[in-house]
ZAMARGU-4260 file (C-alpha; in steps of 0.2 Angstrom, whole numbers, plus 5000, padded with zeros to 4 digits):
<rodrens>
0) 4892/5036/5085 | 4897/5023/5098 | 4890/5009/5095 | 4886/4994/5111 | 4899/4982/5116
5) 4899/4965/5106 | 4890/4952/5120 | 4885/4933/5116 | 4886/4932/5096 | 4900/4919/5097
10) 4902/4904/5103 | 4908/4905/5123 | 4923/4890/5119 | 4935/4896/5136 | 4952/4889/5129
15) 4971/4895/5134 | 4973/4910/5122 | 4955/4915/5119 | 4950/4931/5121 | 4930/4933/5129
20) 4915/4942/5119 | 4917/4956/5130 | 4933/4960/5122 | 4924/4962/5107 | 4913/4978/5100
25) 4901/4979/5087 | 4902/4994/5074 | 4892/4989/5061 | 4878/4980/5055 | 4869/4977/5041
30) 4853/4991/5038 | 4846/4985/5022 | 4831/4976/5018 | 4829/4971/4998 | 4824/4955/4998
35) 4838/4949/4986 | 4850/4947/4998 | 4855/4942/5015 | 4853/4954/5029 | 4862/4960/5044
40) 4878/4952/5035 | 4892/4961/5031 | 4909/4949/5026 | 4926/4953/5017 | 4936/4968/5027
45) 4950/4978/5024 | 4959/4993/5036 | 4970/5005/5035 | 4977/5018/5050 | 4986/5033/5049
50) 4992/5043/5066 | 4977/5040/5079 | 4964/5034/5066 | 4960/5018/5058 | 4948/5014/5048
55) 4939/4998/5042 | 4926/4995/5025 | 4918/4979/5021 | 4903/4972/5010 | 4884/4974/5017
60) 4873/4962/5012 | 4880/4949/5003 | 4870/4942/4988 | 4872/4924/4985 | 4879/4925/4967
65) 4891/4938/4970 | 4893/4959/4976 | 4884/4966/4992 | 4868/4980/4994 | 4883/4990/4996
70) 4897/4994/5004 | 4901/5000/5022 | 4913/5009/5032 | 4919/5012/5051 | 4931/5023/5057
75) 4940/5027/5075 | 4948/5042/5077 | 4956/5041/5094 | 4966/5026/5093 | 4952/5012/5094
80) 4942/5021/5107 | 4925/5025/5100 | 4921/5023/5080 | 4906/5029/5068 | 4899/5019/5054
85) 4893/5025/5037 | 4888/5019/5022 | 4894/5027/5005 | 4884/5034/4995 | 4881/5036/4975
90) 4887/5018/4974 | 4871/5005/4971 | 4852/5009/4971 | 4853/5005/4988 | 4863/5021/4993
95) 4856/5033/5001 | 4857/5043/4989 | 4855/5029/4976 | 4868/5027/4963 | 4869/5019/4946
100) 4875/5001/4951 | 4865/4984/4956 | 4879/4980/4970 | 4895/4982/4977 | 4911/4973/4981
105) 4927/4970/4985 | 4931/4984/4996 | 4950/4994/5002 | 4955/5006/5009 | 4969/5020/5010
110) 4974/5036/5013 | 4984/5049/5005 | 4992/5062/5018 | 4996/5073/5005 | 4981/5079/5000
115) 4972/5074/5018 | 4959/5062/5006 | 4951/5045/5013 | 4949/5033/4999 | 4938/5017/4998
120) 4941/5008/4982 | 4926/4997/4976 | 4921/4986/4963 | 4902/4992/4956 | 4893/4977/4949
125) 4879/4973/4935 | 4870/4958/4941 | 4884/4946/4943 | 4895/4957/4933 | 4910/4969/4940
130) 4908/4984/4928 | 4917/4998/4935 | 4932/5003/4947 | 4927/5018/4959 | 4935/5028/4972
135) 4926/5037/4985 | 4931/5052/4994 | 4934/5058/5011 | 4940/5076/5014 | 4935/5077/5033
140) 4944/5062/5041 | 4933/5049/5036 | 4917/5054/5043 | 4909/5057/5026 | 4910/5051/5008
145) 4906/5060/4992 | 4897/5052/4976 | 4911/5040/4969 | 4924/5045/4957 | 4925/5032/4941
150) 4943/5025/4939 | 4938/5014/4925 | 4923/5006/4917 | 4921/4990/4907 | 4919/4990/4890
155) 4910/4977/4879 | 4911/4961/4887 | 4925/4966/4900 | 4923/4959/4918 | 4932/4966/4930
160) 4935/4958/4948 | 4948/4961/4960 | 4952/4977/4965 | 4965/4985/4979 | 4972/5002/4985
165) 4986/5010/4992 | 4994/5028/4991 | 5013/5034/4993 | 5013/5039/5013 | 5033/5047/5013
170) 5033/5063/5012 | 5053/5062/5007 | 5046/5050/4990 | 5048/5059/4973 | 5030/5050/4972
175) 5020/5057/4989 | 5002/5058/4987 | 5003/5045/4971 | 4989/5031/4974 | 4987/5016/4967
180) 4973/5004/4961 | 4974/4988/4951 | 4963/4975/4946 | 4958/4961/4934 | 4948/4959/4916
185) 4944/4940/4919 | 4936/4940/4901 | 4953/4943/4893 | 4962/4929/4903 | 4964/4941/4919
190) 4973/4955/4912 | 4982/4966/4925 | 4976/4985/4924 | 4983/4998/4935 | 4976/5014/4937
195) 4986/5030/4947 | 4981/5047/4955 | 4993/5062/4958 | 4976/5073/4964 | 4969/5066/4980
200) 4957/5054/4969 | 4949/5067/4958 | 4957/5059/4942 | 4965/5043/4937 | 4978/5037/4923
205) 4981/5021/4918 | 4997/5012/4920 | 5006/5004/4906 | 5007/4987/4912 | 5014/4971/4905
210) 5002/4956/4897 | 5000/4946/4915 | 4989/4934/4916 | 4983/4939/4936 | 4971/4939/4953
215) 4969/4946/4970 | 4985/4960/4970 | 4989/4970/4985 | 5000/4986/4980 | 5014/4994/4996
220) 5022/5009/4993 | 5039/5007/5001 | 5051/5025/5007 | 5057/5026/4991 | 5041/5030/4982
225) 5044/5012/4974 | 5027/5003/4973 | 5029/4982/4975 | 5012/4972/4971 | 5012/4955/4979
230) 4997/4945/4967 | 4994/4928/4958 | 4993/4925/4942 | 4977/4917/4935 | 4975/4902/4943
235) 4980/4905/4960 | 4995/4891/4957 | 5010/4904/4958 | 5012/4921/4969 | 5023/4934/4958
240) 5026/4953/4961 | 5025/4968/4948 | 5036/4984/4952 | 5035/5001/4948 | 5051/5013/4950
245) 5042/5029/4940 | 5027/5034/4952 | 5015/5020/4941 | 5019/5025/4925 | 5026/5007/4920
250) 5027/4991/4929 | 5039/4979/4926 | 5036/4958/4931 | 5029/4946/4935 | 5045/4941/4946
255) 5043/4927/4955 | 5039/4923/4975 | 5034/4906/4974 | 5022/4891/4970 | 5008/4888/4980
260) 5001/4871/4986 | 4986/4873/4998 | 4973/4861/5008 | 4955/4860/5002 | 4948/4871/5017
265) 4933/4862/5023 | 4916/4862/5028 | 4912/4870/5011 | 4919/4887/5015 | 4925/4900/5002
270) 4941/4901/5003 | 4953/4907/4990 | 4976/4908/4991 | 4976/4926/4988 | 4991/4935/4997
275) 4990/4949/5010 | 5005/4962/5009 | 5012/4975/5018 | 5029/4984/5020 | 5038/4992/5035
280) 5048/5007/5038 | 5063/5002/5030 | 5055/4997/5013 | 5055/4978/5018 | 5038/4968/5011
285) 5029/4956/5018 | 5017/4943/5008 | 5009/4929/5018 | 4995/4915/5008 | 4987/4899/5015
290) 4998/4884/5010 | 5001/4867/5016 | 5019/4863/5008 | 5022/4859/5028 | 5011/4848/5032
295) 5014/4829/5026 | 5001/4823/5014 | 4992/4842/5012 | 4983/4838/5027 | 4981/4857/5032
300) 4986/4876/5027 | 4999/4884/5036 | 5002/4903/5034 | 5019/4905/5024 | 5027/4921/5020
305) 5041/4926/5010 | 5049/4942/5011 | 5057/4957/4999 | 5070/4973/4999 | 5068/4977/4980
310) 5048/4968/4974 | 5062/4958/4966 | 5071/4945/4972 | 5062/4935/4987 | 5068/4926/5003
315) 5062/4910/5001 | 5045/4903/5011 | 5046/4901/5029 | 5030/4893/5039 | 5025/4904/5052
320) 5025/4894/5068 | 5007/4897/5075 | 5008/4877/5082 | 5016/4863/5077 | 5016/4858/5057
325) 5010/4838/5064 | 4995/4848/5072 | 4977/4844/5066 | 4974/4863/5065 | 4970/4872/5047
330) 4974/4891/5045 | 4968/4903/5032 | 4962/4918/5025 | 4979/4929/5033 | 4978/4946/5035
335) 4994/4953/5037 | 5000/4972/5048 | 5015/4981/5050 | 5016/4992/5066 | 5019/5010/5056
340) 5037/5017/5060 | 5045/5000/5063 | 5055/4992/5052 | 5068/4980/5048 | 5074/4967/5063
345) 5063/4977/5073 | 5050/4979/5062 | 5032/4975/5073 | 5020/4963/5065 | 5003/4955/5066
350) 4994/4942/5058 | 4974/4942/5061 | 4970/4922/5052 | 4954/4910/5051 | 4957/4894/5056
355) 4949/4876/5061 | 4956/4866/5076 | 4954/4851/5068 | 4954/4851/5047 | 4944/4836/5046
360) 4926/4844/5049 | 4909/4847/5040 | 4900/4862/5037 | 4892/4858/5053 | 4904/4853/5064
365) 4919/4865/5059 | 4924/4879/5073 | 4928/4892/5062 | 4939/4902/5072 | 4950/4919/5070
370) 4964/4918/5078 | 4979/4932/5081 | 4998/4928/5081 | 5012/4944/5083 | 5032/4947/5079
375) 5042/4960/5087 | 5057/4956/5078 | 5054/4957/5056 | 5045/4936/5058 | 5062/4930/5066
380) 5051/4924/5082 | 5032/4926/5085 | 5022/4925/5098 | 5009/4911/5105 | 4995/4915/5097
385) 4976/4922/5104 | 4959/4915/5099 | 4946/4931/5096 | 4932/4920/5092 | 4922/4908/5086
390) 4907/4903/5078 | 4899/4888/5066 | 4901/4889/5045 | 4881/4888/5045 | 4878/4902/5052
395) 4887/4910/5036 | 4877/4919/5022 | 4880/4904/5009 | 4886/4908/4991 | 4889/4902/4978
400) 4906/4897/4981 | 4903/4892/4998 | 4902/4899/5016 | 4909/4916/5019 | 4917/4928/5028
405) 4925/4934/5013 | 4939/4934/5003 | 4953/4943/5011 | 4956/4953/5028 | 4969/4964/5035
410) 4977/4972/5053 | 4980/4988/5055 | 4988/4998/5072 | 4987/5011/5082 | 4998/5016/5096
415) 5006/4999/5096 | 4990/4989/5096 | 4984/4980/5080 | 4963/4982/5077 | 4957/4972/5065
420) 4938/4974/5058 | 4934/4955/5056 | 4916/4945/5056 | 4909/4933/5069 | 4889/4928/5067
425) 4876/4921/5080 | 4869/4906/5079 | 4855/4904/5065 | 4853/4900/5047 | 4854/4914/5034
430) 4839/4915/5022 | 4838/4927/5009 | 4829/4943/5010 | 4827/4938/5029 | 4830/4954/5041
435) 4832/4940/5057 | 4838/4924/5051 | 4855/4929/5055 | 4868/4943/5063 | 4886/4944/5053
440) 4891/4959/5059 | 4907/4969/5060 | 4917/4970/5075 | 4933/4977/5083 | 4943/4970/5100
445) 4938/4983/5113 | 4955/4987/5118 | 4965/4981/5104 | 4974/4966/5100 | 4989/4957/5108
450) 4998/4941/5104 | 5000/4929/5119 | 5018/4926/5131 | 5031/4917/5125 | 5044/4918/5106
455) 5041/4903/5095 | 5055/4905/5082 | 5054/4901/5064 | 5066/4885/5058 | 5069/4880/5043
460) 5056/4868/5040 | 5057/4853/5028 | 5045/4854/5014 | 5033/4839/5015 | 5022/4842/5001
465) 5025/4845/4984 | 5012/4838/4974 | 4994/4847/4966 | 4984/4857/4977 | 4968/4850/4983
470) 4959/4866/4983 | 4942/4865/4977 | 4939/4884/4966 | 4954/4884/4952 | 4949/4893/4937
475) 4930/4899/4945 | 4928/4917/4939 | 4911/4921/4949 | 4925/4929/4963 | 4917/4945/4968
</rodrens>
């Protein structure tokens, strides 16, 4: 159903670049009421689009100690025009029909055009436990889900956390309608698992993998049907990239992108260096993390990226110039999207980003803003980049890792327009159990995004940094 136009639940900050509320549409909310969570939240998106429709998933109601009532979907099929919301079923005892499971988490989508299937990847949780993978299914173009299907479960003391999908989209791949999902046993020192499907999600075999020591994985399928999984190991101190040139059978890594040195994010929001990927038509990957290698002194995050032709060999890290590297401004939690069909030195990108205007804040005092940044050209030059919104860290559901809006996000296009499903809140403090305390809800841009005038290009910047990163949550496990 169409749901009202987003008015008046951010903060009205009028600066060059910022995009108004009424550019901005609700799609979902929150519709639970256990009393063990926070309500009319929903944090941590991920999207994906194929031809005219996109699709966006996300946690609804967020527990403090970890997982969600369940999760939640929105999906547009005319190009950004009009969406539905939904909520699976069969997942938690919150489902309608209830499932097996106490909560929900970590959330991704894909699709597989070879057999014409939606699929949302979740982690199902046991208290503060992630006990099983599972896929569910959509056969009519993401209006509906099934009852889930189990891609693996936990045994003994197993805790699983950390979960992604993506499927093989070229139908020239000796691999088309393969899709992927890996995760991590973080009671076996974060082993890598990798699961594939060659049947639309009915079934899944696992992958032989090698003994990686891993977190936060996002697998791309490039032309070739080769699958490239940017991810980093253990503790979040060094991206890598595990490859796959037999349709998931076997992966072969780690191979290494690069270190990473990042900024305590303040005002004691969640924030964790995990890497958003994506590849463009002509096989060409993009990874993108929050670091402050840029900045003198650490004294806030850039979003770096590095770049890959074979999940191999990597170019090395170039800051991407959303203002100045002597700014006061910390940027984080990237999402990063490729404009299907472009590719190479053409290749259309953008970058959906949290940041604060000034790093130096409390929890009550930091703007946590999203902002939005594009390229045109494969991250040569970008464009001046738009703020969508903003809003205050309390008004956050609080965990117990911090503030949050989640772990990861993503951008996906349509039509040559990029539309995110991100999280903005009104003003008010969440309490658990409380229907009205607070509103994170899920919202869209109206029209879909653009980047601002101008091409800023990338330099070669010096590296300023090199010393331990200050961030605050290396070697926390409670990540769901």
């Amino acid at each position: 159903m169409p749901l009202a136009l987003f008015l008046g639940l951010c903060i009205a900050f009028l600066v060059s670049g910022f995009a108004s509320a009424g550019d901005i549409k609700i799609v979902s909310v929150d519709p639970y009421t256990n009393v063990t969570s926070y309500h009319r939240t929903e944090v941590e998106p991920d999207t994906y689009s194929f031809a005219n429709t996109v699709m966006g998933v996300h946690q609804t109601g967020r527990f403090q100690d970890g997982g969600s009532s369940n999760v939640g979907y929105v999906v547009s099929t005319d190009g950004g025009t009009t969406w539905t919301r939904g909520f699976l079923p069969g997942t938690t005892v919150f489902a309608n029909p209830p499932g097996p499971w106490g909560r929900a988490t970590d959330p991704s989508v894909a699709y597989d055009p070879a057999h014409d299937v939606w699929m949302v990847n979740i982690l199902a949780m046991t208290g503060t436990t992630g006990k099983a993978i599972l896929v569910s299914r959509s056969t009519d173009g993401g209006l509906t889900f099934g009852n889930p299907v189990t891609v693996a479960s936990t045994q003994g003391s197993q805790f699983f956390d950390k979960n992604w999908i993506a499927c093989d989209t070229t139908p020239s791949s000796p691999f088309y309608g393969t899709c992927y999902t890996e995760w991590d046993d973080a009671n076996t020192g974060n082993k890598l698992h990798v699961a594939r499907s060659t049947d639309g999600g009915l079934s899944w075999t696992a992958s032989s993998v090698p003994s990686a020591s891993v977190v936060g994985g996002q697998p791309v399928v490039q032309p070739d049907g080769t699958v490239v999984m940017p991810i980093d190991n253990g503790s979040e101190t060094f991206v890598n990239s595990f490859v796959s040139a037999d349709g998931g059978a076997s992966f072969q890594g780690p191979f290494p992108i690069s270190f990473i040195t990042a900024h305590l994010v303040a005002g004691n929001l969640r924030v964790h260096e995990l890497p958003s990927a994506e590849v463009d038509a002509t096989g060409r990957v993009y990874t993108v993390w929050n670091d402050c290698r840029f900045r003198s002194g650490c004294s806030s995050n850039d979003i770096v990226m590095s770049t890959s032709t074979n999940g191999q060999s990597w170019t090395p890290v170039v800051r991407i110039p959303i203002d100045a590297a002597n700014s006061t401004v910390d940027h984080f939690l990237p999402g990063i999207g490729v404009e299907p069909g472009t590719g190479g030195d053409t290749a259309h990108l953008g970058l959906l980003y949290y940041f604060y205007p000034v790093s130096t804040c409390s929890a009550a005092t930091c703007q946590l803003s999203v902002g939005y940044i594009e390229s045109f050209d494969g991250g040569a030059t970008w464009t001046e980049p738009v703020t969508v919104s903003r809003m205050r860290n309390t008004w956050l559901p609080l965990t117990t890792q911090g503030y949050m809006v989640g772990d990861y996000m993503s951008t996906s296009f349509v039509g040559g327009l990029a539309f995110p499903v991100f999280m903005v809140a009104r003003q008010g403090t969440c309490q658990l159990g409380q229907i009205t305390s607070c509103t994170v809800p899920s919202v869209v841009p109206t029209a879909g995004l653009m980047g601002g005038p101008g091409r800023v290009p990338v330099r070669d910047d010096p590296i300023l940094y090199t010393g331990p990163s200050q961030t605050g949550f290396r070697g926390l496990r409670q990540a769901n």
